[in-house]
N, C-alpha and C positions, 0 to 999 in steps of 0.2 A: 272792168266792172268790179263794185265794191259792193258787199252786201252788211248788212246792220243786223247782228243777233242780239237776242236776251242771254240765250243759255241753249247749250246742247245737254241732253240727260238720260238717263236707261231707267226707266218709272214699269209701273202698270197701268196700262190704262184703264181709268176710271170712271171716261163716261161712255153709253150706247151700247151700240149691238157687237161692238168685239173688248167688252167689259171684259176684264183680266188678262188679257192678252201682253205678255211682254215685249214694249214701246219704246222706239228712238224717238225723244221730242227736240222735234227742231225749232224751237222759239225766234220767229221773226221781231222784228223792232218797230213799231209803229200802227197807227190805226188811223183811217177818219171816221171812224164812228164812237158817240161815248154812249155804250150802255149803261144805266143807272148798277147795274150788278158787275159791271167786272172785275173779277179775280184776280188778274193780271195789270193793275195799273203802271207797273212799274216797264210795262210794254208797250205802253201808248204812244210813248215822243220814238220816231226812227232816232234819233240823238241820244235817246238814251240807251241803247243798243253797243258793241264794238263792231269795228267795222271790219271786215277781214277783206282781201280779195277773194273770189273764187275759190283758189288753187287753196289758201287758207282755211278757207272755208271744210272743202272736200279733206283737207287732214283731219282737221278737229271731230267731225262726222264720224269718221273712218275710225280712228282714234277712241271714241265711244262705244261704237258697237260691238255688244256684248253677244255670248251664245245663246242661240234659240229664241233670239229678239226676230219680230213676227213682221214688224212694219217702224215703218217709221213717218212718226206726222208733223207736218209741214203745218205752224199751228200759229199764233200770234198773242195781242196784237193781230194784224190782219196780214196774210202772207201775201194777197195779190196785191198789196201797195208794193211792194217788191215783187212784181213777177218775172220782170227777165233774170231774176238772180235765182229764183224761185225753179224756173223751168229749169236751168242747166246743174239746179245741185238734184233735184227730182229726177233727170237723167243719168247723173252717177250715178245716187241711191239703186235707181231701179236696173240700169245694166251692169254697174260694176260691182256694187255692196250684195244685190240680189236682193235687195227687199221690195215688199210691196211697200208702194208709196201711198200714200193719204193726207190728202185735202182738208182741212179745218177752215172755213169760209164762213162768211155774210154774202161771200158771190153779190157784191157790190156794182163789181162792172163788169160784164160779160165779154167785151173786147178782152183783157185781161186774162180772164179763167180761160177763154179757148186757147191764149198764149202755152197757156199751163199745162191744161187736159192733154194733150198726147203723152206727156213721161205721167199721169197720177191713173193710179188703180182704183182707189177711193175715194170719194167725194161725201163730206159728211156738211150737208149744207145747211147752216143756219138760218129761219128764217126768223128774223126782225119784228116784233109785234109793235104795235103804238105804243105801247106802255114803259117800252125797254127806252125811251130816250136817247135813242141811237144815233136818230137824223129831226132836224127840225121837220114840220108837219108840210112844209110846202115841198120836202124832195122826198118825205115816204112814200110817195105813187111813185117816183121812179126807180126805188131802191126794192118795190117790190117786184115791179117790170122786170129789173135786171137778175135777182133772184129766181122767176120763174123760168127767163132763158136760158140760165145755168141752169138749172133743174132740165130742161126739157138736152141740151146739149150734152148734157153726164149721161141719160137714159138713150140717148140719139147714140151714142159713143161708146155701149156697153158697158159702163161703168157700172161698179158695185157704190150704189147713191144713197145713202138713207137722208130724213128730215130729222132736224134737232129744232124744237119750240122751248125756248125757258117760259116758263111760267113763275108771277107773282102774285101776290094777289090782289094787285090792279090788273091785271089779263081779261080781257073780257070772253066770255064762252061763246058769245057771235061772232066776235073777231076770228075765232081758230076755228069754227063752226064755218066759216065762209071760206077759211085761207085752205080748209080740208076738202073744202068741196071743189074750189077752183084747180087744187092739184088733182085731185081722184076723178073729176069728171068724164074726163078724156081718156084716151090711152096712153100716155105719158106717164099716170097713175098706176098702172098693172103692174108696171116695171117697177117700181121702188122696193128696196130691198128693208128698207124698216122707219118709223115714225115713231120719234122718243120726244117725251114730255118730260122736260127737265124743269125740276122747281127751284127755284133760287132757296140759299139760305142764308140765311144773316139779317136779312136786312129783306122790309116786303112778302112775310112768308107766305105761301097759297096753304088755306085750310087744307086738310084730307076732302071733306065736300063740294068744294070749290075744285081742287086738281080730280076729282070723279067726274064732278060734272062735264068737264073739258075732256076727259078722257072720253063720256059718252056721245061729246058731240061729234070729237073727229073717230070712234070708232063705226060712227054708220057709215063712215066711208071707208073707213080704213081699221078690220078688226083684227090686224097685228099690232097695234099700237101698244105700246110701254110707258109708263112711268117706271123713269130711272134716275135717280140723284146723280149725283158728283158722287162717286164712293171712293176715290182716292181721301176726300175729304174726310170721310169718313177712317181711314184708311189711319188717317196720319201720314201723308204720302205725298211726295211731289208732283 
């Protein structure tokens, strides 16, 4: 088995609920999704990635890790396009390196993720709006399908789950008004351990009234929610 990286690195991480935390990123190679906002284009093609075996793999990793690094995330491009390479370096990480592992997903295909989920600790699951240009409009029902099964399979599984929403300002506030309601209704909802409202920047920016107002729709269901940027970006930071 051959796996396709971007880059291995020792950062801060700079988005969500374990904001500042000293981070192993493990950058996978490839995506089938194109969001209008990504940061990472140069992780889109698996080809443009190098390719290491396994055992390669696990040096380079190993290699990296620095003292009082907290986690390490398994990030993209999209990791589960790579899941069998995915699960067995997520199994070194977490038995032999000792770190908690973490999940950076679209949770695309739930076949896949469950691959995965026994070596990951964290699952930090993206959910995909219409606006982000991710998937054309005739397979977003199924990309959100597959989304919410991952969701319900990380909370099934004791996992530490939060939700990541980017927002632009084409985001619509019924959209995330609805997406908040269909996760929090049920009891699958209790269990999330956080809901970050991430606003794009560069390019699409969401007003401060426009990201409030979002914040008040999915706060009636969920009043830990956050608005959190990118702050590595802020940062000057990889």
């Amino acid at each position: 088995m051959r796996v396709s990286i971007s880059e291995v690195f020792t950062s801060i991480e700079g988005e969500g609920i374990y904001l500042g935390t000293k981070t192993l990123f493990i950058r996978l190679a490839g995506c089938p999704l194109r969001c209008f906002y990504c940061d990472t284009p140069y992780a889109l093609s698996i080809g443009n990635g190098t390719y290491y075996s396994i055992d390669e793999a696990k040096t380079i990793i190993a290699r990296k890790v620095e003292r009082s690094t907290f986690k390490a995330n398994f990030t993209g491009g999209e990791p589960l396009l790579q899941h069998e390479a995915v699960r067995e370096l997520a199994r070194y990480v977490r038995d032999e390196l000792l770190l908690k592992t973490y999940l950076e997903s679209s949770c695309y295909d739930v076949s896949r993720f469950l691959h995965v989920l026994p070596y990951i600790d964290i699952c930090k699951i993206e959910f995909k709006l219409k606006d982000s240009n991710a998937i054309d409009d005739k397979h977003y029902t199924r990309l959100l399908e597959n989304e919410m099964l991952c969701l319900r399979h990380a909370i099934a599984s004791r996992k530490v789950t939060y939700i990541k929403v980017v927002l632009s300002s084409l985001s619509k506030r019924e959209e995330v008004e609805e997406l908040a309601r269909m996760i929090f209704e049920g009891d699958t909802g209790k269990a999330i351990d956080g809901f970050v409202l991430q606003p794009v920047n560069g390019v699409n920016e969401p007003t401060l009234e426009h990201m409030l107002a979002i914040y008040d729709a999915v706060h009636q269901y969920y009043p830990n929610v956050r608005i959190i940027p990118q702050m590595h970006k802020v940062m000057g930071i990889p």
